[in-house]
N, C-alpha and C positions, 0 to 999 in steps of 0.2 A: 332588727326587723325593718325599721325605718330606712335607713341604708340603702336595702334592697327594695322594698318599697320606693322609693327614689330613682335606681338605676333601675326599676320597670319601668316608671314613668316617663325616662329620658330614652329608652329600647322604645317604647311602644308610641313615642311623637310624631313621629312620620306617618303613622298608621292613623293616629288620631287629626293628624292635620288632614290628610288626605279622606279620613271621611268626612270632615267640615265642610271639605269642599264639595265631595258628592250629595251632601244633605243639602247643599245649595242649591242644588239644582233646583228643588221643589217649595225650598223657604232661602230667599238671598239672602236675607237677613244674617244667615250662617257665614259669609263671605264678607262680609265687614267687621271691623274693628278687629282686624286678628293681632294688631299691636298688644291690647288690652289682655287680649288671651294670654299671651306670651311674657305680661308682665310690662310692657312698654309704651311709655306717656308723653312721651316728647318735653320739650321744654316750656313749662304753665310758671304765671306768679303764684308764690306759697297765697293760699287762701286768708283771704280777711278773718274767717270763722275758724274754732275748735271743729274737728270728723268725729260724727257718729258714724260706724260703717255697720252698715244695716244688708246679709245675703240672704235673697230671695229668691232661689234658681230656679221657679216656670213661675207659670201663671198665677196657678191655685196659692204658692207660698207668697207672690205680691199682690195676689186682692188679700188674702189673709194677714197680710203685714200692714193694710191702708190703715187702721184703730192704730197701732204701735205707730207706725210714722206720724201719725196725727199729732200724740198723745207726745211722742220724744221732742218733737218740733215746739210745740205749747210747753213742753217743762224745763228746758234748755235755749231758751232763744237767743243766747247768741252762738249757737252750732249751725252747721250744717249737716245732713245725711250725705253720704255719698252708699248707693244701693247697688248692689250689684247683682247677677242673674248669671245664668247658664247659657240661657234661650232666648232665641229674638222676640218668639213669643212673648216670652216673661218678661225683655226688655221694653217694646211696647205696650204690654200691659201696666208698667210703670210709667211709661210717658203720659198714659191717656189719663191714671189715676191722680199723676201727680207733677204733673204740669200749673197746677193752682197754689205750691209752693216758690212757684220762677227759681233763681238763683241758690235757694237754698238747701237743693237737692241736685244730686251729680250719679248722675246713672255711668256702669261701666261693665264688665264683665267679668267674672270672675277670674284671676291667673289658674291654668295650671298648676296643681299642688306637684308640682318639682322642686320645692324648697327654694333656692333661688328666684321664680317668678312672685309666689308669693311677700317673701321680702324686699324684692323690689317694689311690689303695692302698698307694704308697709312704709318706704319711707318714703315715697312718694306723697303718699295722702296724708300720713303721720296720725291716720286714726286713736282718738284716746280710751275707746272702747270699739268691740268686733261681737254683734251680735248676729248670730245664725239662726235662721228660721226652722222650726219642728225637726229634721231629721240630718242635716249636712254634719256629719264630724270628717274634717279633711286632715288628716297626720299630721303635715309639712309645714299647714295654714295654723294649726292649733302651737306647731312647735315654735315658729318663725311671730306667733304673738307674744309667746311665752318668751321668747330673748327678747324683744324688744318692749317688754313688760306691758301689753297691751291686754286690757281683763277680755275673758272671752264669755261670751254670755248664748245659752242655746235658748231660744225661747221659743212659744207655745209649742213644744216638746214631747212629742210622740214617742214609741217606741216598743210594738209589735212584741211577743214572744216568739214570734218565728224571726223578726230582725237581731232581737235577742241572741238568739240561737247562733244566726250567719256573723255575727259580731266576735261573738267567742269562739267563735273558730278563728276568727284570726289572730285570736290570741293576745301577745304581746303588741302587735304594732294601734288593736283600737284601746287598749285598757290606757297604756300609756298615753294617746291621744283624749281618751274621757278624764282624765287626772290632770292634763293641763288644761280642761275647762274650768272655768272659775264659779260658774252658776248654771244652775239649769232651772228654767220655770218648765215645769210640767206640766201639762193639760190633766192629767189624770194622777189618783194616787196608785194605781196600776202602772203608767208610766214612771213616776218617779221610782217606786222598788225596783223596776227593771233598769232603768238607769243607774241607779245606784250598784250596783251587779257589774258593771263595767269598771265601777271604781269614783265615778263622781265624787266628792266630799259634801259639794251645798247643793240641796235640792228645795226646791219648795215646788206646793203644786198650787198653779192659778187658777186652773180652769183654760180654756180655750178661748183667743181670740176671734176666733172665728164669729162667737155669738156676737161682739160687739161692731159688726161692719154695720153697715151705716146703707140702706138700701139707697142710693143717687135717685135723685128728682128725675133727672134724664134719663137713666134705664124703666124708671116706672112710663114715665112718659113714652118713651119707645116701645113701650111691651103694648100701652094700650093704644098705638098704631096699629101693630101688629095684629092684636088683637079685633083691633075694627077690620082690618083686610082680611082677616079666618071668618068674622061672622058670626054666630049664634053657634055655630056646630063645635060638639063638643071636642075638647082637644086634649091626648094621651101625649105629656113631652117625655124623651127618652133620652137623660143628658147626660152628658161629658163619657159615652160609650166607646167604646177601646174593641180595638182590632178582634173580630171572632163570636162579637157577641149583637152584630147587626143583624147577620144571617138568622140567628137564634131568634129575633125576635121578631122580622120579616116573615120568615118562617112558620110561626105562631100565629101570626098577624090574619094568615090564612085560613087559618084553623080556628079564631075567634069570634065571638059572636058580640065584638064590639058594636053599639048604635051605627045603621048605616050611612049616619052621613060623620061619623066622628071621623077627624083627623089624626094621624099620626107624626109629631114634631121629632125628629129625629137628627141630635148635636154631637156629631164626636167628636172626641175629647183635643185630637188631633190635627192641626190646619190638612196635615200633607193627606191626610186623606180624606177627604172631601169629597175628590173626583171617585177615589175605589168605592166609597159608599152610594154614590149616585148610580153608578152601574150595578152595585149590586141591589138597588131597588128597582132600575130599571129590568133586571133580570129577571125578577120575578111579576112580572107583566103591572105592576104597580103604577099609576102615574104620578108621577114627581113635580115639582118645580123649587127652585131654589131657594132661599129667601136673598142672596144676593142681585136674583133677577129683579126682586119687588121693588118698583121705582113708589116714589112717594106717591099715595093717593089710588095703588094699583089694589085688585082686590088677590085675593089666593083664589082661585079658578074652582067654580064647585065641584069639576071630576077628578079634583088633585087628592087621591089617598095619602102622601107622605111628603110633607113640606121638612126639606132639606136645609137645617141652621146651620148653613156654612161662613160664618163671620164672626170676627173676634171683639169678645170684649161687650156683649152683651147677655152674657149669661142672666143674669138678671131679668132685661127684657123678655126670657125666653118663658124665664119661670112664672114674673109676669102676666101672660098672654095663654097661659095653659090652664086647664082645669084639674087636672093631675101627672105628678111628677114622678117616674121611675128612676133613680139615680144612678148610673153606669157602673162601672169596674168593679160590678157585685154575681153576675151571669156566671162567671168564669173565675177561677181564686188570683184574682188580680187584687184584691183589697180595699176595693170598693172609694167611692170618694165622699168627699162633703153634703151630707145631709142636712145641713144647720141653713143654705141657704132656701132653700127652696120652704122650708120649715118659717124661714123670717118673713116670708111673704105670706104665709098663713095655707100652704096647699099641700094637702094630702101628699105622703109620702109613699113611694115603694123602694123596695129596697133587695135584694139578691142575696144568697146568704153566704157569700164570702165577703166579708165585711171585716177581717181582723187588723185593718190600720185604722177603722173606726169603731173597733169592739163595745167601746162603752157608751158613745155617744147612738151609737145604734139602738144600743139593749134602752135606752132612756128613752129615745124619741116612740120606740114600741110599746113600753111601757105608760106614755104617757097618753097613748092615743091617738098620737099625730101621724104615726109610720106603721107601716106593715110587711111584714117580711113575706116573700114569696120565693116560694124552692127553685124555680125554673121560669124559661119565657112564656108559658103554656098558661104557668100558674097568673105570672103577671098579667095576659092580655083577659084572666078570667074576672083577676081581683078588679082592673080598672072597668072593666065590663060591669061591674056590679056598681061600682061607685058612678058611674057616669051615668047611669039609668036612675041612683038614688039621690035628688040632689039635696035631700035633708040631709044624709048620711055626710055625703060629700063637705058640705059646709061646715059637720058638725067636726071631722076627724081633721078640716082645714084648721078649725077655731083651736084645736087642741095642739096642732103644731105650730101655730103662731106663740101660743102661751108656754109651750115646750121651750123654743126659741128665748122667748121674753124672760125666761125665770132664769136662764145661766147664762146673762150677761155680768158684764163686771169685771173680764181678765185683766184686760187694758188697766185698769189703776193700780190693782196689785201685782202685773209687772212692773210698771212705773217705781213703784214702791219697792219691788224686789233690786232693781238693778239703781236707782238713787246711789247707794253707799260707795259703788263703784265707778260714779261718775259726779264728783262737786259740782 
């Protein structure tokens, strides 16, 4: 199965280079370092330091990796990280984060699991461990560790029963790839049974890294800029929203009987579309303005209904500068995203009820007070409509997801702890 798996991936390069290029168009970022893609480094001195190699492929898995890279860096000092991504996104989001390391972080991009690219990064970097963030099992990349005896480690580790499902279809080529990982820390003990189902041997479950990030002084700082140029009027943020589910909520927006001077802060998930969603707010006779346009010191205009978060890397800021948080990729059975941050800031949660890559952490944040699930966008513009006219209410379901947040901190040491044995 592997075999073939391999001669697809060597059939289908041309097609995959050629959309790199046409995704350029609208992020160039995809048009650089295609060396790295391909497996090729030129000629560098072997490094002073031992490689930790740490894959992070977008955004959400390198803010979620900032506690683990902290924590590997303080228990290993004299290693290095070399981090690697998918995405330019994701690779700038590593630069921004971790740039306060200098030298002892080395950003690059993942090879191509063609077998051959991947072990060309292996002796290259001569990583002595290969830790993969929440969901990456790459065949080639797992098998090409396993020859070169490199432990492979999955960490804060996901794993759906509907990913479940698509997984065992493929049968032979992932079970075989799950049995050459060497560890799996799990976020959940729902996770780890399901992983074990593929064939894992060592599981343990940590919990989620996610609780232990670390809100940056500068995104608080920036949110209450932002927050000075919105003003007193109340603010509905709609974050990290994915293709299908703007309309939905624009749409709604109409129909709602939110405070008339409240704002609607509306962030998808996506740079390349930024522009489709400005027109599709413009479409609906809404006025707009960007936050890219906001120069320092400018205010948000008072006949603006839907300020447009088109800029990267300040999620935080966003959550910040809002009074309540609707979380995205929950409208639509896309799987909803990260709840825990907006939760760290202390601000009422909503949330859509397709949510099964965050099934547990959902059912908990609901359970504790701090989230609310809403059926639809109808429902959502009703639920924040009631919360922004009560602001006892509002502060009280804030205080309950701050303390939600606060209580399942902790992954970061007992990974640390998990993966030690595999690295003196």
């Amino acid at each position: 199965m592997r075999l073939l798996y391999t001669l697809a991936w060597w059939l289908a390069l041309p097609l995959v280079l050629a959309r790199l290029w046409l995704r350029g168009r609208q992020e160039p970022g995809y048009r650089q370092y295609w060396g790295e893609r391909l497996g090729f480094y030129g000629r560098q001195p072997a490094p002073a330091m031992d490689t930790i190699w740490l894959h992070a492929v977008s955004v959400g898995e390198t803010r979620a990796a900032e506690p683990l890279i902290d924590a590997l860096l303080a228990a290993w000092p004299a290693c290095r990280i070399v981090l690697t991504h998918m995405t330019p996104t994701g690779r700038a989001t590593g630069k921004s984060l971790f740039a306060k390391h200098g030298t002892r972080l080395v950003q690059s991009y993942l090879p191509y699991d063609t077998g051959a690219m991947p072990a060309r990064f292996i002796r290259h970097f001569a990583p002595r461990i290969c830790i993969l963030m929440e969901t990456e099992v790459w065949p080639n990349l797992i098998h090409q560790c396993n020859r070169y005896k490199v432990p492979v480690v999955l960490a804060n580790a996901r794993l759906s029963q509907r990913s479940l499902g698509k997984a065992q279809r493929l049968g032979k080529l992932i079970t075989d790839a799950a049995r050459g990982i060497t560890l799996v820390a799990a976020q959940t003990q729902d996770d780890a049974d399901r992983v074990r189902q593929l064939g894992v041997r060592d599981v343990v479950v940590t919990g989620s890294i996610k609780f232990d990030v670390v809100v940056p002084e500068a995104a608080l700082a920036t949110g209450a800029a932002l927050r000075a140029a919105i003003g007193a009027r109340p603010v509905l943020l709609c974050a990290s929203t994915r293709e299908g589910e703007e309309p939905l909520i624009l749409e709604a927006l109409a129909r709602a009987s939110l405070p008339p001077d409240a704002l609607l802060l509306v962030v998808p998930r996506h740079p390349q579309r930024f522009d489709e969603v400005e027109k599709l707010i413009a479409a609906q006779g809404l006025a707009v303005q960007r936050r890219s346009g906001l120069a320092q010191g400018d205010a948000v205009a008072a006949a603006t209904q839907v300020l447009l978060g088109d800029s990267m890397g300040e999620m935080f800021a966003y959550y910040a500068a809002c009074d309540c948080a609707f979380v995205g990729g929950s409208l639509l059975p896309l799987g909803g995203q990260n709840l825990i941050e907006p939760a760290a800031l202390g601000k009422p949660v909503l949330i859509g009820p397709h949510t099964f890559n965050f099934a547990l952490v959902t059912e908990q944040a609901i359970a504790a007070g701090g989230a609310a699930l809403v059926a639809d966008a109808d429902a959502l513009m009703a639920q924040a409509s009631a919360l922004l006219q009560d602001p006892a209410r509002l502060a009280a379901m804030g205080e309950k997801a701050l303390a939600f947040a606060n209580q399942h901190r902790g992954a970061t040491p007992r990974t640390i702890a998990a993966i030690q044995p595999l690295l003196p």
